[in-house]
KOLLOFI-929895 format. One record per residue (C-alpha): residue number from 1; y, x, z. Coordinates in nm, 2 decimals, always signed. Example, Ala and Ser with C-alpha at 12.3 -4.5 7.8 and 13.67 -1.06 7.14 Angstrom:
2
<site><nr>1</nr><py>-0.45</py><px>+1.23</px><pz>+0.78</pz></site>
<site><nr>2</nr><py>-0.11</py><px>+1.37</px><pz>+0.71</pz></site>
END
This chain:
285
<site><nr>1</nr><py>-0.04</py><px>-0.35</px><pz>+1.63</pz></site>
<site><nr>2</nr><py>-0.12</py><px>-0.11</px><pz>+1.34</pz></site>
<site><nr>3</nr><py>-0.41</py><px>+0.07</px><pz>+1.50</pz></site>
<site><nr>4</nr><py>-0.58</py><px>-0.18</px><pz>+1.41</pz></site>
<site><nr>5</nr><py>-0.48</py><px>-0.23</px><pz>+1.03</pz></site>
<site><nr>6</nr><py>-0.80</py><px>+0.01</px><pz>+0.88</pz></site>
<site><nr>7</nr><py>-1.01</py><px>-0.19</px><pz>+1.06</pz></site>
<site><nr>8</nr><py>-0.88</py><px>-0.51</px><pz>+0.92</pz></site>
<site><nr>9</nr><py>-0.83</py><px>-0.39</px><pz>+0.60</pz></site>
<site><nr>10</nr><py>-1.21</py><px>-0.31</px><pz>+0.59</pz></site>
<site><nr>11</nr><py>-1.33</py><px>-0.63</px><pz>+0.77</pz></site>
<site><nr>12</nr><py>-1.17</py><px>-0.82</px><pz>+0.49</pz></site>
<site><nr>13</nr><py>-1.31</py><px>-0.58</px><pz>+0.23</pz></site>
<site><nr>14</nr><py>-1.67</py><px>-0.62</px><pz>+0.35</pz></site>
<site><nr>15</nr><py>-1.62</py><px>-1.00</px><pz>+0.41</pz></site>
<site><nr>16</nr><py>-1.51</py><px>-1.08</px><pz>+0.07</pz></site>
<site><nr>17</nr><py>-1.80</py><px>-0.86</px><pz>-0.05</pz></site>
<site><nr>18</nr><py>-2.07</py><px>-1.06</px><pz>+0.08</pz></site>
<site><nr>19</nr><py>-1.88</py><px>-1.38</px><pz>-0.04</pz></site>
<site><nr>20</nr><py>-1.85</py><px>-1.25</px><pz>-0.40</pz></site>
<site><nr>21</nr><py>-2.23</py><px>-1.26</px><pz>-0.37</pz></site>
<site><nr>22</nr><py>-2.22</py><px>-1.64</px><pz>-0.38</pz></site>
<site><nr>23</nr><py>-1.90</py><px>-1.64</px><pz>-0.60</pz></site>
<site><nr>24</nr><py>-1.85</py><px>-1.37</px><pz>-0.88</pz></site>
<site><nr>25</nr><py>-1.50</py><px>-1.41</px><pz>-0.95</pz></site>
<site><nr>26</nr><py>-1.42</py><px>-1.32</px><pz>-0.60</pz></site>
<site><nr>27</nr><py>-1.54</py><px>-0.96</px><pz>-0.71</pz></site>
<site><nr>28</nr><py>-1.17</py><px>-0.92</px><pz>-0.91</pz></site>
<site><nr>29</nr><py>-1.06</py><px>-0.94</px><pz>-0.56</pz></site>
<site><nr>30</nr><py>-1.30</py><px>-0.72</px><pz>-0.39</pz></site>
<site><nr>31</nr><py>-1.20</py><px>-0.44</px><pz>-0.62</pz></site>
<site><nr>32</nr><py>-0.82</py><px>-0.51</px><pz>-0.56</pz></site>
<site><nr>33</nr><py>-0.90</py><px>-0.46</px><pz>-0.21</pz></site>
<site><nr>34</nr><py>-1.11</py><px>-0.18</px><pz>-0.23</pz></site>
<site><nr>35</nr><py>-0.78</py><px>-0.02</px><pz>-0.41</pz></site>
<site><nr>36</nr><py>-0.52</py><px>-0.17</px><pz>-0.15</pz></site>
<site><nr>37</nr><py>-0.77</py><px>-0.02</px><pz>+0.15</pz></site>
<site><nr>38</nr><py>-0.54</py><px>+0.24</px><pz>+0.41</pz></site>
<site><nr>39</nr><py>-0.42</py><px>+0.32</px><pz>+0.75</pz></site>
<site><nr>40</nr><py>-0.04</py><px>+0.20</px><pz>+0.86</pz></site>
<site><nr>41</nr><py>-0.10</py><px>+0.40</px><pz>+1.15</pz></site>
<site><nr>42</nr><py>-0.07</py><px>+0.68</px><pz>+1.00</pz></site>
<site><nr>43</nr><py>+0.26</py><px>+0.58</px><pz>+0.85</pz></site>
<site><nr>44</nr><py>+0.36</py><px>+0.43</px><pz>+1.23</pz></site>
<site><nr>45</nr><py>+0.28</py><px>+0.75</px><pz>+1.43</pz></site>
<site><nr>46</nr><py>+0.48</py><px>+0.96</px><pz>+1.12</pz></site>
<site><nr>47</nr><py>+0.75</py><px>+0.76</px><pz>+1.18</pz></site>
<site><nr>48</nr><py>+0.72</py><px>+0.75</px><pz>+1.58</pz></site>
<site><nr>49</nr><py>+0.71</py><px>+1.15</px><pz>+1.52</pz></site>
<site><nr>50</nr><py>+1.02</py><px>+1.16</px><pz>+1.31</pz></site>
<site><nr>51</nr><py>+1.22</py><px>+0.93</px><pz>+1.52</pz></site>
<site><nr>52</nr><py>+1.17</py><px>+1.17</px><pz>+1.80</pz></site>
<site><nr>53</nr><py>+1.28</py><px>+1.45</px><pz>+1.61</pz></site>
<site><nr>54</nr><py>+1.59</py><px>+1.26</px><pz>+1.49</pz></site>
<site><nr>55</nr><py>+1.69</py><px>+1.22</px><pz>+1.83</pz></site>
<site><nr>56</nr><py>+1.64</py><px>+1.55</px><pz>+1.91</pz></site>
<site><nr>57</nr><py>+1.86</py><px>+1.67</px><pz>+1.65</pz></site>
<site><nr>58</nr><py>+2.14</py><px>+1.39</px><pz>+1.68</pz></site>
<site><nr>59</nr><py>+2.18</py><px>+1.60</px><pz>+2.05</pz></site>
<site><nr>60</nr><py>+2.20</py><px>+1.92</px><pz>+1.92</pz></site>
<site><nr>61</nr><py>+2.46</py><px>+1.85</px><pz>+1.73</pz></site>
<site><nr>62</nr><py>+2.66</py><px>+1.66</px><pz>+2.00</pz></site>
<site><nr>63</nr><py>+2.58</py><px>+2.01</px><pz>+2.19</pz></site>
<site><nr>64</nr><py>+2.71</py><px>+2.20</px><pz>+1.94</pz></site>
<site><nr>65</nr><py>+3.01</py><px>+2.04</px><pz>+1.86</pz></site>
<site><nr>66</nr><py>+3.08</py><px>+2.04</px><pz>+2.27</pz></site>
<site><nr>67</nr><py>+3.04</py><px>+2.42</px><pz>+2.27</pz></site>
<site><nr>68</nr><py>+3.27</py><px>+2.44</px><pz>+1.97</pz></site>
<site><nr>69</nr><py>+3.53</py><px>+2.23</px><pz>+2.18</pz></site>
<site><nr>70</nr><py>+3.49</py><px>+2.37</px><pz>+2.53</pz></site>
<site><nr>71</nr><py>+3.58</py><px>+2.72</px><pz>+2.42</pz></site>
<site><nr>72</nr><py>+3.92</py><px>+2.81</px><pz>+2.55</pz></site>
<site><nr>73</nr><py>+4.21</py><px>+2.89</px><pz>+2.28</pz></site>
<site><nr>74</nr><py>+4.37</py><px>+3.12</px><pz>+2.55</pz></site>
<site><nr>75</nr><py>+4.06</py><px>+3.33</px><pz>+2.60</pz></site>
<site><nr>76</nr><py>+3.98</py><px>+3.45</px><pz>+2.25</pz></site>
<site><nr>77</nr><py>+4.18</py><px>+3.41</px><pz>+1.92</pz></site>
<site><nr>78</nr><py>+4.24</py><px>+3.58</px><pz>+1.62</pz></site>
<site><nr>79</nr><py>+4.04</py><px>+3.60</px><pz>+1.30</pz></site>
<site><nr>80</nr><py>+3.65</py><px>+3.64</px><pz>+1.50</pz></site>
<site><nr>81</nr><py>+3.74</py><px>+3.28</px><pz>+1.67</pz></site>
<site><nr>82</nr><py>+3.83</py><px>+3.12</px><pz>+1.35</pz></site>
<site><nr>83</nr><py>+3.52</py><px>+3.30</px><pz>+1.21</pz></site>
<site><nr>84</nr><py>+3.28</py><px>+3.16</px><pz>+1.48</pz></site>
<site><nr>85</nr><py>+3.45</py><px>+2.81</px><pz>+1.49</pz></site>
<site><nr>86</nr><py>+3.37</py><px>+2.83</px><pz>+1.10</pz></site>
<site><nr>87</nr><py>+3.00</py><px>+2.94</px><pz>+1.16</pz></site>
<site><nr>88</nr><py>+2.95</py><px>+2.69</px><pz>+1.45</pz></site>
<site><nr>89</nr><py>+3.12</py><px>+2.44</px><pz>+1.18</pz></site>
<site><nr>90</nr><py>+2.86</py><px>+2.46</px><pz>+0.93</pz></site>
<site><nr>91</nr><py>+2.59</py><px>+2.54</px><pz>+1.19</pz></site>
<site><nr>92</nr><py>+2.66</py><px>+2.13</px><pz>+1.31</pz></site>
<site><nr>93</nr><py>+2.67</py><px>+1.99</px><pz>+0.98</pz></site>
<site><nr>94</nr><py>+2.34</py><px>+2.16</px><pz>+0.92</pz></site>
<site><nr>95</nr><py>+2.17</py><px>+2.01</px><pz>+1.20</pz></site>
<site><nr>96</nr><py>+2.34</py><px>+1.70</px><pz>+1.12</pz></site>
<site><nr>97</nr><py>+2.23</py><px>+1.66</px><pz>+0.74</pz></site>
<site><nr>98</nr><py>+1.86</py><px>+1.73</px><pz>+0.89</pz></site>
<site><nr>99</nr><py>+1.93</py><px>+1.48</px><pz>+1.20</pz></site>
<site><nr>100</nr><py>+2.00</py><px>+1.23</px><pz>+0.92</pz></site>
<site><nr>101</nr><py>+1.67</py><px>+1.32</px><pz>+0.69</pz></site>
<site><nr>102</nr><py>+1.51</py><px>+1.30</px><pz>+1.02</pz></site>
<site><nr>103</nr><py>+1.63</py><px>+0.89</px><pz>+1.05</pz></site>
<site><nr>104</nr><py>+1.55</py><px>+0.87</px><pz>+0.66</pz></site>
<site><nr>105</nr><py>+1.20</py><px>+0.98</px><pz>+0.68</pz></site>
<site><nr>106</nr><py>+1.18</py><px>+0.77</px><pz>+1.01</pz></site>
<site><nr>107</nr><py>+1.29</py><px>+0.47</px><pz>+0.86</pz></site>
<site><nr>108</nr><py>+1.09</py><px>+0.48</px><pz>+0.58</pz></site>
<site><nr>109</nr><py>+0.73</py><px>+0.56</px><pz>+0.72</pz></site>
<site><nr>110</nr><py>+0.82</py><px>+0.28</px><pz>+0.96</pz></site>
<site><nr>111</nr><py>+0.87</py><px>+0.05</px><pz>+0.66</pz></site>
<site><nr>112</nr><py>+0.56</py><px>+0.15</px><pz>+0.50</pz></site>
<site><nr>113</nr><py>+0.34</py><px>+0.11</px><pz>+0.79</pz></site>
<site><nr>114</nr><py>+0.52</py><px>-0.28</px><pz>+0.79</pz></site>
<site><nr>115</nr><py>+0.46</py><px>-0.32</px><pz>+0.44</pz></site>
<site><nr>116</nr><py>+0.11</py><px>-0.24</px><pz>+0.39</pz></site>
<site><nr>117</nr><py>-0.01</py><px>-0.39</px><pz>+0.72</pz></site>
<site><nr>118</nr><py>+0.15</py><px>-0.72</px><pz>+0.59</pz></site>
<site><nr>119</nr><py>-0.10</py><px>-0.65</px><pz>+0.27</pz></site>
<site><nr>120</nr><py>-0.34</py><px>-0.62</px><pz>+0.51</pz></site>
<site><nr>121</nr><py>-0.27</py><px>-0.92</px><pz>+0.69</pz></site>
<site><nr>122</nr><py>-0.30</py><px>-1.09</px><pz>+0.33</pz></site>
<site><nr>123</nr><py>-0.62</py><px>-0.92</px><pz>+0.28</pz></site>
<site><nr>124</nr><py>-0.80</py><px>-1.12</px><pz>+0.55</pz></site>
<site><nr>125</nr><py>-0.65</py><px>-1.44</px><pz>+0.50</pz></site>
<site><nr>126</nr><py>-0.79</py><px>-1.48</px><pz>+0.21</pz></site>
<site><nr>127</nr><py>-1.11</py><px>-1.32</px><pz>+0.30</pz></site>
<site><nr>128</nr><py>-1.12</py><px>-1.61</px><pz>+0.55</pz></site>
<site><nr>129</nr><py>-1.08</py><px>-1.83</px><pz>+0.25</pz></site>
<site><nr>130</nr><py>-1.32</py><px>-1.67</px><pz>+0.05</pz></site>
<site><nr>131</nr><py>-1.60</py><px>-1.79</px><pz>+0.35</pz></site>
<site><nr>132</nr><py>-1.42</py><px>-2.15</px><pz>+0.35</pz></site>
<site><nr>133</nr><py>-1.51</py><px>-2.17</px><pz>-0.05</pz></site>
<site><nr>134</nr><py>-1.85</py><px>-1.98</px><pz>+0.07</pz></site>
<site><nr>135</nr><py>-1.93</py><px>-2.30</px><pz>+0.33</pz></site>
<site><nr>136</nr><py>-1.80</py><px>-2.55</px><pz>+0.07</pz></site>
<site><nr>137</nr><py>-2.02</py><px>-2.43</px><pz>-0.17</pz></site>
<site><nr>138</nr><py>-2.35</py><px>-2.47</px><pz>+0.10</pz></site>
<site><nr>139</nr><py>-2.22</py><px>-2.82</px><pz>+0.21</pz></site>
<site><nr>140</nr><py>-2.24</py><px>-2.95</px><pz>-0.18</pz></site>
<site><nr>141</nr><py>-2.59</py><px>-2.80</px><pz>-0.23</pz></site>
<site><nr>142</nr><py>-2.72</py><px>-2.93</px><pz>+0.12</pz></site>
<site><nr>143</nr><py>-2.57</py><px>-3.23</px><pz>+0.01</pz></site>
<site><nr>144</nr><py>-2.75</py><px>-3.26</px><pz>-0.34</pz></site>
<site><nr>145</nr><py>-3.04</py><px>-3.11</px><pz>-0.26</pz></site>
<site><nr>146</nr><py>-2.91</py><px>-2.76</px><pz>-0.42</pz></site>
<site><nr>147</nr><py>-2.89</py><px>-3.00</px><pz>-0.82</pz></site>
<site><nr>148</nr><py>-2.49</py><px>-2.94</px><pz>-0.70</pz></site>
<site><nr>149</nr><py>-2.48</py><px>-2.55</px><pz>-0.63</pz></site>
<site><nr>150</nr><py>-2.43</py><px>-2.41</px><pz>-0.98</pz></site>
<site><nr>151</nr><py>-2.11</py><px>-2.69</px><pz>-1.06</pz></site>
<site><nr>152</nr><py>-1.98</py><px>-2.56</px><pz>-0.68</pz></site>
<site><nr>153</nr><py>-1.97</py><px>-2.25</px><pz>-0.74</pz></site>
<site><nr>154</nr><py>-1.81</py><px>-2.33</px><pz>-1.12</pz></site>
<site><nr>155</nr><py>-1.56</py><px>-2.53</px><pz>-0.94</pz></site>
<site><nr>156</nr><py>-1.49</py><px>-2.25</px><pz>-0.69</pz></site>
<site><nr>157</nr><py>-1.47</py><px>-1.95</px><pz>-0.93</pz></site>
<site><nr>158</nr><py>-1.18</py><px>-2.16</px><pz>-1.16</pz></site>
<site><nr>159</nr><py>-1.01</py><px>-2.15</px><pz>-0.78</pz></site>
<site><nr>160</nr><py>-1.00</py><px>-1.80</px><pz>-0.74</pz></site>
<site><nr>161</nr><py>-0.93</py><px>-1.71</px><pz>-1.13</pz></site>
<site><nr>162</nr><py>-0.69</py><px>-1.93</px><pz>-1.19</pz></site>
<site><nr>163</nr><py>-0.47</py><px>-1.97</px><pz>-0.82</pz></site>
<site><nr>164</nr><py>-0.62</py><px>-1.67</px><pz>-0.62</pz></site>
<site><nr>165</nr><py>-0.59</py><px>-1.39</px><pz>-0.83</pz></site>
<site><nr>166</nr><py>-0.31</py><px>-1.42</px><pz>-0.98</pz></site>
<site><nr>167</nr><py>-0.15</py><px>-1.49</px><pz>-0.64</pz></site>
<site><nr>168</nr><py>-0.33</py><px>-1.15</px><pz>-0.52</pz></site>
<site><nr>169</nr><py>-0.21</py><px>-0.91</px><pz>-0.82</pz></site>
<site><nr>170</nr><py>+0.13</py><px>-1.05</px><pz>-0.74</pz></site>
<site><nr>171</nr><py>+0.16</py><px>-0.94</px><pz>-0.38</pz></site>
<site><nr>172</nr><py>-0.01</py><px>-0.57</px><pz>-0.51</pz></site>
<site><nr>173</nr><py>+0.20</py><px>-0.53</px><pz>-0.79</pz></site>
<site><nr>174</nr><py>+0.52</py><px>-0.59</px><pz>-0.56</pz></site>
<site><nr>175</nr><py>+0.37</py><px>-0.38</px><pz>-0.29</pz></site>
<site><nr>176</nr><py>+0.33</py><px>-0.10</px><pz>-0.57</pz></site>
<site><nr>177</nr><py>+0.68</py><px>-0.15</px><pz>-0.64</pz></site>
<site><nr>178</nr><py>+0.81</py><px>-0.14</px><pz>-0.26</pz></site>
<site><nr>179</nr><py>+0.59</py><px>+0.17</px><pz>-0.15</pz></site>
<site><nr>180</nr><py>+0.70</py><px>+0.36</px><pz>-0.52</pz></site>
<site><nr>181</nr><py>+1.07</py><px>+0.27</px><pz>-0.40</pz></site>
<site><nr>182</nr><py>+1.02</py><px>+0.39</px><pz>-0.09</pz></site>
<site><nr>183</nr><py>+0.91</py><px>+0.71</px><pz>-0.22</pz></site>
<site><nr>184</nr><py>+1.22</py><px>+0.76</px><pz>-0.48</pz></site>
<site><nr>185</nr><py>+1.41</py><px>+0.71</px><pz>-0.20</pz></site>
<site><nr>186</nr><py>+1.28</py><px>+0.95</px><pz>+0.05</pz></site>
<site><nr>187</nr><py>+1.25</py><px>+1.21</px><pz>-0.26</pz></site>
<site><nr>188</nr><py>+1.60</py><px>+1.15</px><pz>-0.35</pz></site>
<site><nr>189</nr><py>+1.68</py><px>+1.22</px><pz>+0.06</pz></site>
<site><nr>190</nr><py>+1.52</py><px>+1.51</px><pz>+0.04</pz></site>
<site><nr>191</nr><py>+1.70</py><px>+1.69</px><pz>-0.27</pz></site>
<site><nr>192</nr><py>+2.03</py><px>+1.57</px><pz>-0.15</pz></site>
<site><nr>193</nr><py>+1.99</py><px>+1.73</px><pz>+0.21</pz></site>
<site><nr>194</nr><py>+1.84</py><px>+2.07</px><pz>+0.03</pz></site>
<site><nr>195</nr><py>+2.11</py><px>+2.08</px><pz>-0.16</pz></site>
<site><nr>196</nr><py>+2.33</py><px>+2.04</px><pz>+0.12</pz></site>
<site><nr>197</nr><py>+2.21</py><px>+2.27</px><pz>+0.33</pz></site>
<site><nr>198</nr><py>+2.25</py><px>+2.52</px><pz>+0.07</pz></site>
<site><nr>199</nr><py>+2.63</py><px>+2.43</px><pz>+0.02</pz></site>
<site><nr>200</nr><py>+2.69</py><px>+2.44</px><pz>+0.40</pz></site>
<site><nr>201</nr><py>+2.59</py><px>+2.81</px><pz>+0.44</pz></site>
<site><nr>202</nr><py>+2.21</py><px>+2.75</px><pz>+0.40</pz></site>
<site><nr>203</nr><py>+2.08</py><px>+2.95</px><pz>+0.11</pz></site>
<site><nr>204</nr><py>+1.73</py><px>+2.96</px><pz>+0.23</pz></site>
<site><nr>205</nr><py>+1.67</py><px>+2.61</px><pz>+0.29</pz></site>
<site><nr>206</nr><py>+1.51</py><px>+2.54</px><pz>-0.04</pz></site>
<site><nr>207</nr><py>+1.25</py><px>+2.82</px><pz>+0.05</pz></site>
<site><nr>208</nr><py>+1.22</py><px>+2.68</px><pz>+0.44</pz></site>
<site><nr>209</nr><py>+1.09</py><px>+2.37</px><pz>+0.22</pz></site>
<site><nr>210</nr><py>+0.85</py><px>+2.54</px><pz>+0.00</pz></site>
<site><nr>211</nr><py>+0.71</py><px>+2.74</px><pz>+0.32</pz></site>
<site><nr>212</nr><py>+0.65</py><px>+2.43</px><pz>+0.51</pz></site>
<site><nr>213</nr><py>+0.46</py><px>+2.27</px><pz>+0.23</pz></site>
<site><nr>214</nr><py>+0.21</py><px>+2.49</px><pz>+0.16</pz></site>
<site><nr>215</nr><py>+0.00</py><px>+2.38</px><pz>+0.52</pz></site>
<site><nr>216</nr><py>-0.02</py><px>+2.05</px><pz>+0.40</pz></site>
<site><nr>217</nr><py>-0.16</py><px>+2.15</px><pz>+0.05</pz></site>
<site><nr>218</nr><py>-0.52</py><px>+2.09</px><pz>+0.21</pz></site>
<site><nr>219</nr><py>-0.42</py><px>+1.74</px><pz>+0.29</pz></site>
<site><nr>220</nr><py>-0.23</py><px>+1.67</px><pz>+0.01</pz></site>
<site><nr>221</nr><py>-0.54</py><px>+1.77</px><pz>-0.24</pz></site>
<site><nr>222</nr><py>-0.82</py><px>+1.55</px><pz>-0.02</pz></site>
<site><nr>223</nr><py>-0.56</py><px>+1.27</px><pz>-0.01</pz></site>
<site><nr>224</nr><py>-0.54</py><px>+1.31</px><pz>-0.42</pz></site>
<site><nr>225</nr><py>-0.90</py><px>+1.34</px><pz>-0.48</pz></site>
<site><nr>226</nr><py>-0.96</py><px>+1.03</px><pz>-0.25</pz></site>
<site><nr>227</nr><py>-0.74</py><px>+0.79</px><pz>-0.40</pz></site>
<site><nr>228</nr><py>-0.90</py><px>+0.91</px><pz>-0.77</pz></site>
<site><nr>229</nr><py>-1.24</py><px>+0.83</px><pz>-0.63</pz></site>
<site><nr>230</nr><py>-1.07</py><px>+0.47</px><pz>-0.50</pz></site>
<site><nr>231</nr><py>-0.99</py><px>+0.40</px><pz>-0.83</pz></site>
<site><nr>232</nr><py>-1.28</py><px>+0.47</px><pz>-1.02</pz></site>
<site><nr>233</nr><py>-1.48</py><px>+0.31</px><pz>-0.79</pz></site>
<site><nr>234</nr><py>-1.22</py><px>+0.01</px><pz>-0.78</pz></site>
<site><nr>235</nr><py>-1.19</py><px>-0.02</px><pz>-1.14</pz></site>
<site><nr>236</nr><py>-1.62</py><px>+0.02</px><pz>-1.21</pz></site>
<site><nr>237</nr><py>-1.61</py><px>-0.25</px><pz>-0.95</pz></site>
<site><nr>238</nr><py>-1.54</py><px>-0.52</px><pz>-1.24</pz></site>
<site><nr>239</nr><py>-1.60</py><px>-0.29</px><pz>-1.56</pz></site>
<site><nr>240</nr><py>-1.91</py><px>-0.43</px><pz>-1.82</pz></site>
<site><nr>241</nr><py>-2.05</py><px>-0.33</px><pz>-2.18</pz></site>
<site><nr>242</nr><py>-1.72</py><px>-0.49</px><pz>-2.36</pz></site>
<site><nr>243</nr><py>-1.52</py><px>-0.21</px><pz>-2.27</pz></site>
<site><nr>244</nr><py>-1.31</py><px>-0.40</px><pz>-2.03</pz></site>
<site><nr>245</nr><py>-1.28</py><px>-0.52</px><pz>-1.67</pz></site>
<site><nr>246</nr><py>-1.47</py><px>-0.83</px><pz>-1.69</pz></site>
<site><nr>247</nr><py>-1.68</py><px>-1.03</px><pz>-1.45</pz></site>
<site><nr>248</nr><py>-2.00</py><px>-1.15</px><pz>-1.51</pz></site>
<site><nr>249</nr><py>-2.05</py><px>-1.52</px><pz>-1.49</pz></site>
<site><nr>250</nr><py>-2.36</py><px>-1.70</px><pz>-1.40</pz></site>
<site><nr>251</nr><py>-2.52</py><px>-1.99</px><pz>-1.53</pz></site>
<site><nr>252</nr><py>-2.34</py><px>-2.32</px><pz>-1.43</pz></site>
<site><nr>253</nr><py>-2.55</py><px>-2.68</px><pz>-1.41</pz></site>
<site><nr>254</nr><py>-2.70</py><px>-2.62</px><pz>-1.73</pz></site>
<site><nr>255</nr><py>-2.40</py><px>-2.52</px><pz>-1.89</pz></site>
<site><nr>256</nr><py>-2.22</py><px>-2.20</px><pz>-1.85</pz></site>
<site><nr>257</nr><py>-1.90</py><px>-2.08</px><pz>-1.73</pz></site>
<site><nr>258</nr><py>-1.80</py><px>-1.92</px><pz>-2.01</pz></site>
<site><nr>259</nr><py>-1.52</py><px>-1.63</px><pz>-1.97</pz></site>
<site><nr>260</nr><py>-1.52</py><px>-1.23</px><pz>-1.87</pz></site>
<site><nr>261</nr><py>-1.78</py><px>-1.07</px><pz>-2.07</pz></site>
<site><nr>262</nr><py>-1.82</py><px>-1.40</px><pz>-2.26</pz></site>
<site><nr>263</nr><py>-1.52</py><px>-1.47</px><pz>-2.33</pz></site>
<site><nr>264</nr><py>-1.49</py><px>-1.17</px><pz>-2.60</pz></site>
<site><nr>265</nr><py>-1.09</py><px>-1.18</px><pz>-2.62</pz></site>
<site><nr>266</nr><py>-0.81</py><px>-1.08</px><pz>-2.37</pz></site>
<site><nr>267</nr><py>-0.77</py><px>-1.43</px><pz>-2.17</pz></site>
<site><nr>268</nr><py>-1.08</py><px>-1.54</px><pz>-2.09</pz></site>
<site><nr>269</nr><py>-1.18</py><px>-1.89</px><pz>-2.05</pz></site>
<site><nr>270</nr><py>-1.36</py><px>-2.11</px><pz>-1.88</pz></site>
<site><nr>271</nr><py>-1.63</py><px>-2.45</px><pz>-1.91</pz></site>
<site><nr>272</nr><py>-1.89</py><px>-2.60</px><pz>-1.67</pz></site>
<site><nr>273</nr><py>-2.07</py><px>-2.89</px><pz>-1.66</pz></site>
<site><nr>274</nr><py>-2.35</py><px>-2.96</px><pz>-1.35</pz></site>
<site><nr>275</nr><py>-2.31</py><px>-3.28</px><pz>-1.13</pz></site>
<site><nr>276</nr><py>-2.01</py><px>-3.30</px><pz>-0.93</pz></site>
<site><nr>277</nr><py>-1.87</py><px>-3.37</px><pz>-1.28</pz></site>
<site><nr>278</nr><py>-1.96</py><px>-3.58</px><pz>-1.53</pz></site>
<site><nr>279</nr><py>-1.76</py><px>-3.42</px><pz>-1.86</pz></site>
<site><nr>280</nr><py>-1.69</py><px>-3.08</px><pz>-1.93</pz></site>
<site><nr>281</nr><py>-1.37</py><px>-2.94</px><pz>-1.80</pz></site>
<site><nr>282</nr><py>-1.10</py><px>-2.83</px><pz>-1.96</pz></site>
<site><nr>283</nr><py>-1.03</py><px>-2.52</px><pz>-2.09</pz></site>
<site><nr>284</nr><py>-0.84</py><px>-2.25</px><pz>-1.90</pz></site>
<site><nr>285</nr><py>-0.70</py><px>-1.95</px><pz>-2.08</pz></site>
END
C-alpha cells in the first residue's frame, strides 16, 4: 500500500497544478502540497526493519535469561557465580531496554508512514475536486458562450478560499503536530534508554550512539537541504510585490475579484460580478 504514496502524492501535486491554471486560488493549495510532498515507504520499510530487530532482541533476552537459569547451583558457587549471574543480570536488561527502543522506533515509523499516506490520500481527493470545479467551470462557459467563464471561475475561487483551504491548512497543521509528537516521543525514547544503558553497566552506550550517527550525517545533510529548498520553493509558490503570500486574482465579468495582492491588509476579501449573478456578492473577509 505505501509504495505507492510518492507517486500519489505527486499525481495530485501535478493535477492540482494544471487546475490552478484555470483557477488561481487553487495555487494556495499547490504550494501546501508541494510542502506536504514525501515517501511513507520509507517510514514503512524503517519500521518493517526495526520490527525485525525487535524481535530479534526480545529472543536474546529470553536466551539469556535461560542460560542464567539452566546453570546448575551444585556445579559452581561462590562469589565468581554471583559475579556472572550479576553480569548476565545486567547483560539481559541491556538487551531488553534496546529490544524495547527497538518496538518504540518500530511503532513510530509505522505510525508516520499511516499518517502521512492518509495526507496523501487527502491530497488527491481534493485534486480530484480541483478537476470537478475545473469541468464545472468549462460547462458554464460552453454554456454561455464563454460571457460565463470569468463569474465561474469567481464563483469557484470563493470555494476553494473560503471552504478548501481552510479545510487543507487544518489537516497540515495537525499532521505537523502528529509527526512533531512523534518525534518528541522517539527522542525522549532514545535518552531514556541511553541513560539506562549507562546505569545498567553500559558506560559506552552514549558513545555507541554518537559512532552510529556519524554514517547517516550524509543523509541527514541532503535530507536538510532538500526540505529548505521545499520550502522556498513552496512559499515563492504564492509570494508577490506586497511582501506577503498572496495570490493573484484575475479579472472577473467586468468586475474584479478583489483580494490577495489587492486586498492590501491581512484578510483579504473578495467581490465579482459577471453573469451567473446579477448583484455583487458579498464580502468575505
Amino acid at each position: 500500500m505505501f509504495e505507492d504514496g510518492l507517486g500519489t502524492a505527486q499525481t495530485a501535486l501535478y493535477t492540482s497544478m494544471g487546475c490552478a491554471v484555470i483557477l488561481p486560488a487553487a495555487w494556495e493549495l499547490v504550494s501546501m502540497m508541494y510542502l506536504c510532498q514525501c515517501d511513507p515507504s520509507a517510514y514503512w520499510k524503517g519500521s518493517e526493519t526495526w520490527g525485525g530487530t525487535a524481535k530479534k532482541l526480545h529472543d536474546l533476552e529470553k536466551d539469556v535469561e535461560r542460560i542464567i537459569k539452566d546453570i546448575p547451583g551444585h556445579d559452581w558457587d561462590g562469589k565468581d557465580r554471583k559475579a556472572y549471574e550479576e553480569k548476565m543480570e545486567d547483560f539481559k536488561t541491556q538487551v531488553g531496554l534496546s529490544a524495547v527502543m527497538a518496538d518504540v522506533t518500530h511503532h513510530i515509523l509505522l505510525f508516520a508512514a499511516i499518517t502521512l499516506y492518509i495526507l496523501i490520500v487527502i491530497m488527491l481527493i481534493i485534486s480530484i475536486i480541483l478537476v470537478a470545479q475545473v469541468v464545472y467551470v468549462a460547462i458554464v462557459a460552453a454554456s454561455t458562450m464563454g460571457t460565463g467563464y470569468w463569474a465561474a471561475v469567481g464563483e469557484i475561487c470563493l470555494i476553494i478560499e473560503m471552504e478548501m483551504v481552510p479545510m487543507f491548512t487544518t489537516v497540515t497543521s495537525n499532521v505537523d503536530a502528529l509527526m512533531n509528537g512523534a518525534a518528541v516521543i522517539l527522542g525522549t525514547a532514545l535518552v531514556a534508554d541511553i541513560g539506562a544503558q549507562m546505569l545498567s553497566g553500559n558506560p559506552g552506550a552514549a558513545l555507541d550512539l554518537i559512532q552510529a550517527q556519524v554514517p547517516a550525517f550524509d543523509a541527514a545533510w541532503r535530507g536538510s537541504l532538500q526540505r529548505l529548498e521545499r520550502n522556498l520553493t513552496g512559499h515563492t509558490m504564492k509570494w508577490d510585490h506586497t511582501g506577503g503570500p498572496k495570490l493573484p486574482w484575475p479579472v472577473v465579468g467586468g468586475g474584479r475579484i478583489k483580494g490577495g495582492a489587492d486586498s492590501g491588509g491581512d484578510s483579504p476579501s473578495y467581490t465579482f460580478t459577471g453573469d451567473l449573478t446579477s448583484e455583487p456578492s458579498p464580502e468575505v473577509g
